[in-house]
PyMOL Python script that loads the backbone (N, CA, C, O; Angstrom):
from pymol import cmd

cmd.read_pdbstr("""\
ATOM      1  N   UNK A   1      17.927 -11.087   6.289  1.00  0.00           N
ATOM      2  CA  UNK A   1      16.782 -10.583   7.000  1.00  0.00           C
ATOM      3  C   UNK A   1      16.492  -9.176   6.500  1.00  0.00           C
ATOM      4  O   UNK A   1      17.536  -8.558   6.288  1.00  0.00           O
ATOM      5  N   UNK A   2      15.513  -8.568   6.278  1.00  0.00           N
ATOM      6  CA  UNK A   2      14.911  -7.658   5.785  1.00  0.00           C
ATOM      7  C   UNK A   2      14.691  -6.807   6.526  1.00  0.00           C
ATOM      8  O   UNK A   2      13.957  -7.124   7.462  1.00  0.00           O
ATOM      9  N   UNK A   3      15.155  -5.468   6.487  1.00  0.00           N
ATOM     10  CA  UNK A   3      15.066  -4.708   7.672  1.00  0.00           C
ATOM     11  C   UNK A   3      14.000  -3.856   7.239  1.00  0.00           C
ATOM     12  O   UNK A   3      13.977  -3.707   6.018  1.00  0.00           O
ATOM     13  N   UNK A   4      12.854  -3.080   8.065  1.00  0.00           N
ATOM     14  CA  UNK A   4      11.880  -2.045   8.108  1.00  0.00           C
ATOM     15  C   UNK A   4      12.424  -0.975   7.619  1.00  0.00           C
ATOM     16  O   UNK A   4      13.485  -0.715   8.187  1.00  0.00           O
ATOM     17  N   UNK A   5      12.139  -0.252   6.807  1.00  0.00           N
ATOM     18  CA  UNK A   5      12.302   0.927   6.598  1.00  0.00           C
ATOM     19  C   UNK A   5      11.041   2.114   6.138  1.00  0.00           C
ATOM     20  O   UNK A   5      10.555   2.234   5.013  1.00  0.00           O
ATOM     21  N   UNK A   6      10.805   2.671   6.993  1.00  0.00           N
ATOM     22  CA  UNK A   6       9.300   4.048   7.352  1.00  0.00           C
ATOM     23  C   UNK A   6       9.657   4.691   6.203  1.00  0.00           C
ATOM     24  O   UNK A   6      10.782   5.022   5.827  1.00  0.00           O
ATOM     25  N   UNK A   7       8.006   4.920   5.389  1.00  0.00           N
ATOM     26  CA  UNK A   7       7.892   5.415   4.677  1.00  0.00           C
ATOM     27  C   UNK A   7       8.351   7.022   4.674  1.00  0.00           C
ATOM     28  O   UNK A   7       8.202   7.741   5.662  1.00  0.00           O
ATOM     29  N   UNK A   8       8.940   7.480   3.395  1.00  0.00           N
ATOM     30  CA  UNK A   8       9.241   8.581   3.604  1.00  0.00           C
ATOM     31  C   UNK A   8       8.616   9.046   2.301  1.00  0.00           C
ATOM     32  O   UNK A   8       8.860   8.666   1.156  1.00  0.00           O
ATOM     33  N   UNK A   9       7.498  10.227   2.868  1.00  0.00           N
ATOM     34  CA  UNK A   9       6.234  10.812   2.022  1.00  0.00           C
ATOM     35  C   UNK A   9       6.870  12.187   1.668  1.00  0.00           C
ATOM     36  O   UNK A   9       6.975  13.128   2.455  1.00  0.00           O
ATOM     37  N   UNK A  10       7.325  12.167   0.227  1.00  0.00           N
ATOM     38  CA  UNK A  10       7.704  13.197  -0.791  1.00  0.00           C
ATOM     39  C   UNK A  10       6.484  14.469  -0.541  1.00  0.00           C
ATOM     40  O   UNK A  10       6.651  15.570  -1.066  1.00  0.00           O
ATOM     41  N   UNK A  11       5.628  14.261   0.057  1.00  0.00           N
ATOM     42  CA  UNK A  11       4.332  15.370   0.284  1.00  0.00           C
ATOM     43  C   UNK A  11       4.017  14.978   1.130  1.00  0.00           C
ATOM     44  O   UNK A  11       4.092  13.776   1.384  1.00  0.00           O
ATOM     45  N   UNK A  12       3.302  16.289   2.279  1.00  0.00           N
ATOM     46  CA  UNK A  12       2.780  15.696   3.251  1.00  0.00           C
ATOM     47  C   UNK A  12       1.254  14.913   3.244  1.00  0.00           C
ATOM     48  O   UNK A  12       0.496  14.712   2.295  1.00  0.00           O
ATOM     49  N   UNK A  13       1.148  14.635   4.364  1.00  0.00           N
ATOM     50  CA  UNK A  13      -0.092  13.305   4.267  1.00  0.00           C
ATOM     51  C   UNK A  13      -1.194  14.323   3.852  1.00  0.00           C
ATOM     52  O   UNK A  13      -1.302  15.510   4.159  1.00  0.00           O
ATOM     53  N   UNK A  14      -1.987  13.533   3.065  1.00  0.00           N
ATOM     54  CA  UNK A  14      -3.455  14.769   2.118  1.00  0.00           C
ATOM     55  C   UNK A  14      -2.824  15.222   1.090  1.00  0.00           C
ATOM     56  O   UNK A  14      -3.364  14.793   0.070  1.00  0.00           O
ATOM     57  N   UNK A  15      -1.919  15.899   0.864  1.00  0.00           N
ATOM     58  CA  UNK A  15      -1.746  16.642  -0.262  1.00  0.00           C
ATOM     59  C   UNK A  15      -1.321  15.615  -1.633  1.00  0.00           C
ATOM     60  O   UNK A  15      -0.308  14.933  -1.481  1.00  0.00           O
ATOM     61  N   UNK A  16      -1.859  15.529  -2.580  1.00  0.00           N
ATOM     62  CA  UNK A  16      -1.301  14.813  -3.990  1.00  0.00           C
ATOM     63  C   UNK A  16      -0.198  15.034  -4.366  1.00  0.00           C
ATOM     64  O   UNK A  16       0.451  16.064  -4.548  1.00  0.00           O
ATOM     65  N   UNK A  17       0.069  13.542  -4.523  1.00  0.00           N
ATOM     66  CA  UNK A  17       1.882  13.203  -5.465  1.00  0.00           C
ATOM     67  C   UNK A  17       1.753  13.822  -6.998  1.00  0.00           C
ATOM     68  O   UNK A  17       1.215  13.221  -7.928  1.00  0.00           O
ATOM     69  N   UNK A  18       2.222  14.854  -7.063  1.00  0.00           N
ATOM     70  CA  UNK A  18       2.308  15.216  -8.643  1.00  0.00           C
ATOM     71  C   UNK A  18       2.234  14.445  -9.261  1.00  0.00           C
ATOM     72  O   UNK A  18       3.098  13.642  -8.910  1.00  0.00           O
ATOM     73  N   UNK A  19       1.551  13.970 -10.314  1.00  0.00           N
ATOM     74  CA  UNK A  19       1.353  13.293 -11.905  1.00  0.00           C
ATOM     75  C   UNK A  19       2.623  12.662 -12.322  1.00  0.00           C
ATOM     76  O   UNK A  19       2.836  11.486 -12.620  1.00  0.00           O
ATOM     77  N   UNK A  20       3.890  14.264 -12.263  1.00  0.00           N
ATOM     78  CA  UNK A  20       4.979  13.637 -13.348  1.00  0.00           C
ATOM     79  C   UNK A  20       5.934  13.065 -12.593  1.00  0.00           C
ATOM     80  O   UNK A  20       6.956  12.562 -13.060  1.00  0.00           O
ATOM     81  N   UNK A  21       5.568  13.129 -11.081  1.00  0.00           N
ATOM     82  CA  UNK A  21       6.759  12.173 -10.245  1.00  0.00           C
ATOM     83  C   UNK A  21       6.277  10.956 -10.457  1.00  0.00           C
ATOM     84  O   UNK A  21       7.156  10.143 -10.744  1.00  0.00           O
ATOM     85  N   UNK A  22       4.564  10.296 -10.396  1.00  0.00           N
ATOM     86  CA  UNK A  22       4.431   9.051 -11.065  1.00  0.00           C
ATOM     87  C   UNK A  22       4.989   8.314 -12.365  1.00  0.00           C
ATOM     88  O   UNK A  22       5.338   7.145 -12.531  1.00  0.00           O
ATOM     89  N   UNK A  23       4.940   9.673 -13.440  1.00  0.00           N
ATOM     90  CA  UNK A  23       5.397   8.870 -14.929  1.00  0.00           C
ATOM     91  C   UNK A  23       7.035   9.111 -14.603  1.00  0.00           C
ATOM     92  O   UNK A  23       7.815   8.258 -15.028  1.00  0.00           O
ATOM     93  N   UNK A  24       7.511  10.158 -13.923  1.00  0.00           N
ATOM     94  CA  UNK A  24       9.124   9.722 -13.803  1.00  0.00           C
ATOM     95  C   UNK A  24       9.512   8.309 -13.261  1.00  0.00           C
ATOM     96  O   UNK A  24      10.373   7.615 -13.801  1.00  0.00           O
ATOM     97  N   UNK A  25       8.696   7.879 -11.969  1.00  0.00           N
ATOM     98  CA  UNK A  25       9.222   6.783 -11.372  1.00  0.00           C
ATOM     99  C   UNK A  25       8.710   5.400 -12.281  1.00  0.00           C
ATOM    100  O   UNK A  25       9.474   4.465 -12.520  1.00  0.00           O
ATOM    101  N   UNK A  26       7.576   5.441 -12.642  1.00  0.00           N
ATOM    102  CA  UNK A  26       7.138   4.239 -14.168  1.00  0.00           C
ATOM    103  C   UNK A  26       8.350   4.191 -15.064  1.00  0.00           C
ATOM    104  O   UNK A  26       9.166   3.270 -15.071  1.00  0.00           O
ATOM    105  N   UNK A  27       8.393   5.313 -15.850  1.00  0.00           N
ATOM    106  CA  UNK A  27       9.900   5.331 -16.617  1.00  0.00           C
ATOM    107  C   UNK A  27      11.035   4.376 -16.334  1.00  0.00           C
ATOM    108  O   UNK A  27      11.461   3.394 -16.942  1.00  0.00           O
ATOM    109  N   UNK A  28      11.555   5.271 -14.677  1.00  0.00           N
ATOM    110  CA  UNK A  28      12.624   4.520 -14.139  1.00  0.00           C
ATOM    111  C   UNK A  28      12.632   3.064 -14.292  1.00  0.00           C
ATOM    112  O   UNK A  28      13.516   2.484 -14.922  1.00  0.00           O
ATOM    113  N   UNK A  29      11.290   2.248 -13.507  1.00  0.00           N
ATOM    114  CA  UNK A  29      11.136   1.277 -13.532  1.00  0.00           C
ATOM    115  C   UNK A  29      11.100   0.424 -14.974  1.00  0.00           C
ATOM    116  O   UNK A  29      11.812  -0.570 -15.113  1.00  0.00           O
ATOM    117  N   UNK A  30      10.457   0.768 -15.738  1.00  0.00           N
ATOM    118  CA  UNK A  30      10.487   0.421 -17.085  1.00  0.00           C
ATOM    119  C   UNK A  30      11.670   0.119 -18.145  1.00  0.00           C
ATOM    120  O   UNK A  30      11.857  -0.539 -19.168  1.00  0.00           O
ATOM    121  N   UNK A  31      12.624   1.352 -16.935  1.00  0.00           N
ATOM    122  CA  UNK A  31      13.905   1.384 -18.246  1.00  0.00           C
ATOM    123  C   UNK A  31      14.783   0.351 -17.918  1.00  0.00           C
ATOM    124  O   UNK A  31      15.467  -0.291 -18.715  1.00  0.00           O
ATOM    125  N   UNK A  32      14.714   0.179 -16.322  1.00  0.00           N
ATOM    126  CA  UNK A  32      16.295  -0.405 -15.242  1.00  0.00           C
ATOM    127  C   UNK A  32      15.451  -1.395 -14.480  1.00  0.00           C
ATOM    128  O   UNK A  32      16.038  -2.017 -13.595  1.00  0.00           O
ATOM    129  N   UNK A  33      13.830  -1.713 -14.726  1.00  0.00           N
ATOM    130  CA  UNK A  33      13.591  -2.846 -13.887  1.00  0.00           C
ATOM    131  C   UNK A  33      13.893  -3.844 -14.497  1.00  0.00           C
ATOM    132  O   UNK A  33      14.029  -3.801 -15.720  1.00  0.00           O
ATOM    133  N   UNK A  34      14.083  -5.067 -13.736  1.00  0.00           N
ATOM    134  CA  UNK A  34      14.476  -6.652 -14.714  1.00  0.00           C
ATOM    135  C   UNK A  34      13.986  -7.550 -13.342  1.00  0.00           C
ATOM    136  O   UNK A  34      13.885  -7.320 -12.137  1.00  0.00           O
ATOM    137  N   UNK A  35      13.769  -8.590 -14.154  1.00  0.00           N
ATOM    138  CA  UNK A  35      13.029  -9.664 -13.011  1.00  0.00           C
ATOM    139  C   UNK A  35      11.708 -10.337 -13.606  1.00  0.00           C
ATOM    140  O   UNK A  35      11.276 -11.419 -13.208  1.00  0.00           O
ATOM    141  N   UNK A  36      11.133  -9.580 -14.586  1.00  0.00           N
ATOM    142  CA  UNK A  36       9.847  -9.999 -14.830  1.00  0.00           C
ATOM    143  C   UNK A  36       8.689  -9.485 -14.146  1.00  0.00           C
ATOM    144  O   UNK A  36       8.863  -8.859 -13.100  1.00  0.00           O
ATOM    145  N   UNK A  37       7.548  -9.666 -14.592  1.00  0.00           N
ATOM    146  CA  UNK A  37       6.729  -9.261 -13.586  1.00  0.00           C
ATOM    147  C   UNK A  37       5.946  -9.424 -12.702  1.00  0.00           C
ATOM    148  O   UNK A  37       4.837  -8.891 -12.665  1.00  0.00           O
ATOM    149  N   UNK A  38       6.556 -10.438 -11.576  1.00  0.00           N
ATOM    150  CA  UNK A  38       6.666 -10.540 -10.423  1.00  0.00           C
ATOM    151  C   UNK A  38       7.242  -9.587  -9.723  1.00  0.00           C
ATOM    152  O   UNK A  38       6.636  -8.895  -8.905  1.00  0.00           O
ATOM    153  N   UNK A  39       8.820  -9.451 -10.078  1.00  0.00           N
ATOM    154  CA  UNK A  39       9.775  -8.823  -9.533  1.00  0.00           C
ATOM    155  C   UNK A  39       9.413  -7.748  -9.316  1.00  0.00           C
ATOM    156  O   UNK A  39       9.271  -7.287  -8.184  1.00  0.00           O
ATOM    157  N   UNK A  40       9.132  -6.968 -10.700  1.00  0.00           N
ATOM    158  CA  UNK A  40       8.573  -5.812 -10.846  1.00  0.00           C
ATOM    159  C   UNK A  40       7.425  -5.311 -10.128  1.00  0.00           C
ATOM    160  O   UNK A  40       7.369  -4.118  -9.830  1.00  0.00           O
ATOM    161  N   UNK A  41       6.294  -6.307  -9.753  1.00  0.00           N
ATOM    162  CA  UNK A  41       5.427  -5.531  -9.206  1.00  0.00           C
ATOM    163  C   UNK A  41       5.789  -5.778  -7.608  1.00  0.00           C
ATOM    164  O   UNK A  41       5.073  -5.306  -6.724  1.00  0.00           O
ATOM    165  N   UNK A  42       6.920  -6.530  -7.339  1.00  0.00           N
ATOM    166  CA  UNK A  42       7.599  -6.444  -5.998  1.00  0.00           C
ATOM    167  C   UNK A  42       8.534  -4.944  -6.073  1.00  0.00           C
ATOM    168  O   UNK A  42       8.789  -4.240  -5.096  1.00  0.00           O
ATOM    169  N   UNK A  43       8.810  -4.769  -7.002  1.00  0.00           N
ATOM    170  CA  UNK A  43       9.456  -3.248  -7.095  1.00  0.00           C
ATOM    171  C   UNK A  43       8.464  -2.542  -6.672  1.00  0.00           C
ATOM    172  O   UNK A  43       8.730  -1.970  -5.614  1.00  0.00           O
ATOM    173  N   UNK A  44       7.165  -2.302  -7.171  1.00  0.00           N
ATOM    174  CA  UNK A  44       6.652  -1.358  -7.176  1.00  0.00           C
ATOM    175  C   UNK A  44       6.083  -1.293  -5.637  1.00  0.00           C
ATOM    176  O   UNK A  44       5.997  -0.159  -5.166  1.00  0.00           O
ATOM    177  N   UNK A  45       5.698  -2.357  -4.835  1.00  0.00           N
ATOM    178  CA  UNK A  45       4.826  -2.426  -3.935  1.00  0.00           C
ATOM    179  C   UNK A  45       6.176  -2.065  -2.629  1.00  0.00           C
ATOM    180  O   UNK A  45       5.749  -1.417  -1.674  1.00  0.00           O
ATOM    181  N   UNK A  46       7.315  -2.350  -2.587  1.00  0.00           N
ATOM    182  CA  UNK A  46       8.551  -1.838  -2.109  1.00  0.00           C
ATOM    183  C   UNK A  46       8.687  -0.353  -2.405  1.00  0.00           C
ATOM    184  O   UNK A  46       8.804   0.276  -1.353  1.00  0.00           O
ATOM    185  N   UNK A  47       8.710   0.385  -3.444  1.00  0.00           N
ATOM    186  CA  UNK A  47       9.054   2.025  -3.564  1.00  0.00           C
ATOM    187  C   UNK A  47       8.045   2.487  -3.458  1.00  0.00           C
ATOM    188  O   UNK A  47       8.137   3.578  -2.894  1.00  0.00           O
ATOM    189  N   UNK A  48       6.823   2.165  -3.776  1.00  0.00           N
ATOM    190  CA  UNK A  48       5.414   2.611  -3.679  1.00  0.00           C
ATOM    191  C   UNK A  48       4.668   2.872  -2.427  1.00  0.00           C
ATOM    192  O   UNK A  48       4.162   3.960  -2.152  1.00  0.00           O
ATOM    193  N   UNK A  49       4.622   1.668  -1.582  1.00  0.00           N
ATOM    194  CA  UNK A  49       4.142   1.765  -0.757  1.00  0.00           C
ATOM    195  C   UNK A  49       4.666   1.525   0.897  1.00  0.00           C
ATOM    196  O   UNK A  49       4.004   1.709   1.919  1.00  0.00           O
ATOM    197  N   UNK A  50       6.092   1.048   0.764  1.00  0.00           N
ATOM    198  CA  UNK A  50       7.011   0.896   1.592  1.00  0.00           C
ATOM    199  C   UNK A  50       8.045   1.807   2.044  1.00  0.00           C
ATOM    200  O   UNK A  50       8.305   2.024   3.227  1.00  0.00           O
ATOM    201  N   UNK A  51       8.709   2.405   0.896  1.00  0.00           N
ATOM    202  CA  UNK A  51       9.596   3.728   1.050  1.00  0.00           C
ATOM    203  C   UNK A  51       9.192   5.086   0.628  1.00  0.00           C
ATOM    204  O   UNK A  51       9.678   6.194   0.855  1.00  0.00           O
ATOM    205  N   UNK A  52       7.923   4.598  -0.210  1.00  0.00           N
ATOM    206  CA  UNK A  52       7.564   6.281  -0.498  1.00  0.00           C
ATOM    207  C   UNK A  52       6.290   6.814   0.279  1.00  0.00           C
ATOM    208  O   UNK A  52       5.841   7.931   0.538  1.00  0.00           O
ATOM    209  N   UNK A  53       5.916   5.517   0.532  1.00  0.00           N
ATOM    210  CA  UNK A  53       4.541   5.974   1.531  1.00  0.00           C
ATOM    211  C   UNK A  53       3.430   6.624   0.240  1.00  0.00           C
ATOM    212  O   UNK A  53       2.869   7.649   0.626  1.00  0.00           O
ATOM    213  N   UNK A  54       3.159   6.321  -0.762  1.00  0.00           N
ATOM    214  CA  UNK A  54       2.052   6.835  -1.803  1.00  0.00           C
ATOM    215  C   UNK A  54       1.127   6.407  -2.034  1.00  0.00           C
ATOM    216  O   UNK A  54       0.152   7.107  -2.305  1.00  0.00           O
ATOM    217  N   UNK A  55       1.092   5.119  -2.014  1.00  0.00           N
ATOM    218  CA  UNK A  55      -0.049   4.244  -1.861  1.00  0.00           C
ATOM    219  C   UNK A  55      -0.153   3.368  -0.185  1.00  0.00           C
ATOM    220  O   UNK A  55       0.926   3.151   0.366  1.00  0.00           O
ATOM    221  N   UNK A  56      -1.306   2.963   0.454  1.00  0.00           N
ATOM    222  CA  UNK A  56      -1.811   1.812   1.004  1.00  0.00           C
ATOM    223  C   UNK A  56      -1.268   0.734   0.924  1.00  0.00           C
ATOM    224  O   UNK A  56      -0.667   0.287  -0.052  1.00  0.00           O
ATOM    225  N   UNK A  57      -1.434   0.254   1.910  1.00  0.00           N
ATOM    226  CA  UNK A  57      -0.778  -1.162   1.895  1.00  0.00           C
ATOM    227  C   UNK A  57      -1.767  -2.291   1.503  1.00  0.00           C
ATOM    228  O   UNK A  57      -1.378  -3.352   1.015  1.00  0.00           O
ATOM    229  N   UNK A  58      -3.025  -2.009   1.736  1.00  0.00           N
ATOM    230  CA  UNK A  58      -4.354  -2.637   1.448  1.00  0.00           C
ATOM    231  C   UNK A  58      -4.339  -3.084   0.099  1.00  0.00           C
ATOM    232  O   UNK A  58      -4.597  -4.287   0.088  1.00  0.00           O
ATOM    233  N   UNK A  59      -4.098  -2.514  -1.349  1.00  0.00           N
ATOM    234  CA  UNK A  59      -4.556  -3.021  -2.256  1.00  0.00           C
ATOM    235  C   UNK A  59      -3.671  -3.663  -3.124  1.00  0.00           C
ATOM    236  O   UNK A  59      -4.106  -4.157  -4.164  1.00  0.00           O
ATOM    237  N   UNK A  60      -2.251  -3.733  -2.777  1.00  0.00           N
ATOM    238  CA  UNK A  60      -1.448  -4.510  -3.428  1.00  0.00           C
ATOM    239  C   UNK A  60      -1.973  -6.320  -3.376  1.00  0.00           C
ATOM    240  O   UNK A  60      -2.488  -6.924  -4.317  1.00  0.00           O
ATOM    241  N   UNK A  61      -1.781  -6.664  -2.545  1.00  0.00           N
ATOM    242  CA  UNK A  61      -2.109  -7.927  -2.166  1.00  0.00           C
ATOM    243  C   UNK A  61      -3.311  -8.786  -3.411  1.00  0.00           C
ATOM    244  O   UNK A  61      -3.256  -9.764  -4.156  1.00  0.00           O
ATOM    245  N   UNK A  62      -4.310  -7.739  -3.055  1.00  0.00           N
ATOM    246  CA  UNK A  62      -5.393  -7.989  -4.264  1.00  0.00           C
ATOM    247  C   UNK A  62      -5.180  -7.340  -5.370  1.00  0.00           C
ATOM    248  O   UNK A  62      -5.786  -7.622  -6.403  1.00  0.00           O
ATOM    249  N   UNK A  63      -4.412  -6.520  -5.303  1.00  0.00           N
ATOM    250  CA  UNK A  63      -4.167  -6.341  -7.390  1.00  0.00           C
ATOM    251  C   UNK A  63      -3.640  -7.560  -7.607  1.00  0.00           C
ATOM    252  O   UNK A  63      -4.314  -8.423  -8.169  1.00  0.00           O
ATOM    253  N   UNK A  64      -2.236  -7.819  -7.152  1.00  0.00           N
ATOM    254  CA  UNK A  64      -1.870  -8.891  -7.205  1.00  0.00           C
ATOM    255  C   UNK A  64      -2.284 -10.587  -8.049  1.00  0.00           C
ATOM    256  O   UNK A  64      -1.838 -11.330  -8.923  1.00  0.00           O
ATOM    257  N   UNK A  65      -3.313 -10.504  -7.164  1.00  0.00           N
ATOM    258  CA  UNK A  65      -4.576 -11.657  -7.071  1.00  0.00           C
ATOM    259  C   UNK A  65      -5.410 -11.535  -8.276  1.00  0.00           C
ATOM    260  O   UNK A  65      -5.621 -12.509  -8.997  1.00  0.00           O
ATOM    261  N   UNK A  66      -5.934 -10.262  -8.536  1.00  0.00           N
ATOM    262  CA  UNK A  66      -6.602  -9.842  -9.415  1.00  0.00           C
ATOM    263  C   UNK A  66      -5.719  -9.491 -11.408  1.00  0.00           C
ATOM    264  O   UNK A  66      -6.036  -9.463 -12.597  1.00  0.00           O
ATOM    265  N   UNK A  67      -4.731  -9.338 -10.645  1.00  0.00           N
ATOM    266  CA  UNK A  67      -3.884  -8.912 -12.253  1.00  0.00           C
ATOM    267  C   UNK A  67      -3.113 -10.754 -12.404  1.00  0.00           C
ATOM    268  O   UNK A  67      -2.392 -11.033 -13.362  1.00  0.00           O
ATOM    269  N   UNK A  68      -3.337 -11.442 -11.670  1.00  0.00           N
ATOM    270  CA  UNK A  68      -3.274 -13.128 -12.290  1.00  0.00           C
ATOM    271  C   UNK A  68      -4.424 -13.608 -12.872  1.00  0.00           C
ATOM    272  O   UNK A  68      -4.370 -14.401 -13.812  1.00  0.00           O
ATOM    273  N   UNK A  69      -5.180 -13.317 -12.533  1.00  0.00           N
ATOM    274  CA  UNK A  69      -6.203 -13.924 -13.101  1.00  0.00           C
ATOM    275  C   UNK A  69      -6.925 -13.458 -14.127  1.00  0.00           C
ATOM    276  O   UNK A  69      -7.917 -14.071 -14.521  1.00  0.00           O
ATOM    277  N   UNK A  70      -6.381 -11.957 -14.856  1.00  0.00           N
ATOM    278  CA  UNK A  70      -6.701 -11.099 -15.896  1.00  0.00           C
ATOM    279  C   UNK A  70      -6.279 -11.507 -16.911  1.00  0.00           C
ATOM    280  O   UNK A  70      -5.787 -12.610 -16.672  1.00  0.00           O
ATOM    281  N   UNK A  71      -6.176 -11.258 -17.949  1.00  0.00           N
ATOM    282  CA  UNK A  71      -5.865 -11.344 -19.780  1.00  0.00           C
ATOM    283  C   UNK A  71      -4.850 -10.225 -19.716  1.00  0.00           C
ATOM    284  O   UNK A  71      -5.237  -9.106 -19.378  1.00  0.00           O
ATOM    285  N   UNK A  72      -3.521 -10.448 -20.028  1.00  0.00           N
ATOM    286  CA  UNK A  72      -2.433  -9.415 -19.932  1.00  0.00           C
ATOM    287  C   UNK A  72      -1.456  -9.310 -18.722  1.00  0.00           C
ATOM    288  O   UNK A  72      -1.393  -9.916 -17.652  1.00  0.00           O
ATOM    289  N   UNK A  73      -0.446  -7.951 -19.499  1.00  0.00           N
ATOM    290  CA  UNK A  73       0.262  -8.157 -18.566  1.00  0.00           C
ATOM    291  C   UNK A  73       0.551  -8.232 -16.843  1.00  0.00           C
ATOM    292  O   UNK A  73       0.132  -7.173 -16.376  1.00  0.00           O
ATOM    293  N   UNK A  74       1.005  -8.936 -15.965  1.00  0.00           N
ATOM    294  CA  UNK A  74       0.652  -8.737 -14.504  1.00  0.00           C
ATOM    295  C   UNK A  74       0.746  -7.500 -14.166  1.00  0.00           C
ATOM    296  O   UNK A  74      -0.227  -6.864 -13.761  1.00  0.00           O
ATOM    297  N   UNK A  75       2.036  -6.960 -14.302  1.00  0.00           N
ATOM    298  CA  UNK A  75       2.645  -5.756 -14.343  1.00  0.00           C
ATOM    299  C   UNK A  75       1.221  -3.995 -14.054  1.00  0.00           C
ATOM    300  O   UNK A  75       0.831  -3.162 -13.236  1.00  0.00           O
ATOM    301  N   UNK A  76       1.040  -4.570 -15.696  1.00  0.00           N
ATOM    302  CA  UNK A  76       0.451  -3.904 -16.005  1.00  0.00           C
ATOM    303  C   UNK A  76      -0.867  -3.808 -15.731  1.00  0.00           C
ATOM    304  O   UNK A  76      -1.453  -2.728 -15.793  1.00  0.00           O
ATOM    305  N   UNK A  77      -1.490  -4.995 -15.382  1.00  0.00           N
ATOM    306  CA  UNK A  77      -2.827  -4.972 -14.208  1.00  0.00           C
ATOM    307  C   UNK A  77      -2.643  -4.488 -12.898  1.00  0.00           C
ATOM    308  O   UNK A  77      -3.543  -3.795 -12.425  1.00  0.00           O
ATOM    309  N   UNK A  78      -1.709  -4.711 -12.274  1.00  0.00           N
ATOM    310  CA  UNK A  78      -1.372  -4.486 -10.829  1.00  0.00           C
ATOM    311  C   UNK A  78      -1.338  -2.798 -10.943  1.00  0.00           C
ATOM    312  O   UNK A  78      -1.775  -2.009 -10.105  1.00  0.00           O
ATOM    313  N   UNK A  79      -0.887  -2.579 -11.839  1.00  0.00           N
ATOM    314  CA  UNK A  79      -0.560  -0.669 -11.819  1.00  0.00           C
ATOM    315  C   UNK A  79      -2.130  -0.074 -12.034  1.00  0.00           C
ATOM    316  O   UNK A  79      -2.657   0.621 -11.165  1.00  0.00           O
ATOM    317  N   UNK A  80      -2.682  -0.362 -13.054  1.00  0.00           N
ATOM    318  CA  UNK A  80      -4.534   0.059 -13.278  1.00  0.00           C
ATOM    319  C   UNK A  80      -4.743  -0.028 -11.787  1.00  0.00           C
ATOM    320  O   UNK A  80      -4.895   0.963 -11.073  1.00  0.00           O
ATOM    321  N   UNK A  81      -4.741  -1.448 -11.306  1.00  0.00           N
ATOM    322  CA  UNK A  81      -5.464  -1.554 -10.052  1.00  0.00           C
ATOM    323  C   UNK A  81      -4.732  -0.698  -8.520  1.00  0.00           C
ATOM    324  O   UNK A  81      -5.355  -0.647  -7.460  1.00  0.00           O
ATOM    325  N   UNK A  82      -3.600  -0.206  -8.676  1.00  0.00           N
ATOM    326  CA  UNK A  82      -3.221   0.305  -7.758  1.00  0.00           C
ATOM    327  C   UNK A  82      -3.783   1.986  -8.010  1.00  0.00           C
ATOM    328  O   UNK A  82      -4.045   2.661  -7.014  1.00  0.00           O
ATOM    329  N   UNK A  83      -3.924   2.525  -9.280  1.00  0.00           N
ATOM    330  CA  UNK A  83      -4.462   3.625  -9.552  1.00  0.00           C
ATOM    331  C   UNK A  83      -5.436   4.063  -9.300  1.00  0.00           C
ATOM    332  O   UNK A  83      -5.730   5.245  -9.475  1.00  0.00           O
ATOM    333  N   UNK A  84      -6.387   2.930  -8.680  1.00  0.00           N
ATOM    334  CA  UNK A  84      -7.531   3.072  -8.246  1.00  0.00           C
ATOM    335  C   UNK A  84      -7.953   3.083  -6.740  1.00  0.00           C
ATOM    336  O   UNK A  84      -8.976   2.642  -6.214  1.00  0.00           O
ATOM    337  N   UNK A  85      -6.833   3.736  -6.181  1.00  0.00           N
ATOM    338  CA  UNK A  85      -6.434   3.600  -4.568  1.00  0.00           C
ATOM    339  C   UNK A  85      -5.830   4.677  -4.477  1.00  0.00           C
ATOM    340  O   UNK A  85      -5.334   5.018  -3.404  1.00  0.00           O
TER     341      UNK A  85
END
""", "prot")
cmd.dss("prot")
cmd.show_as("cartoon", "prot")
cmd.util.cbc("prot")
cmd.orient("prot")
């Protein structure tokens, strides 16, 4: 069973997530994620928007949706489309 865990926002609410804490945490993921990219964009929508509180919960679902049905990687659609949130 999956327990809740409240986002915990590295900045407070309004103020912008620095740039290079995004390309640090891409990195991370890039170097030590495995699973494919499913998994992966279950990584991301878990540290992203579950424990780090940085993004919405709103647009995963439809990147999702939207980066299957694209030309390329899922991964890598789901991230464009979350950038845009």
């Amino acid at each position: 069973m999956a327990r809740k865990v409240a986002p915990k926002r590295e900045a407070p609410p309004g103020e912008p997530i620095p740039f290079r804490r995004y390309v640090r945490y891409f990195l991370g993921l890039g170097t030590w994620g495995f699973g494919g990219p499913i998994a992966t964009v279950g990584y991301m929508q878990r540290d992203l928007v579950e424990r780090r509180g940085w993004l919405g919960r709103e647009g995963v679902p439809m990147g999702v949706a939207r980066g299957q049905i694209m030309a390329g990687a899922l991964a890598a659609q789901v991230v464009m489309w979350m950038g845009s949130f």
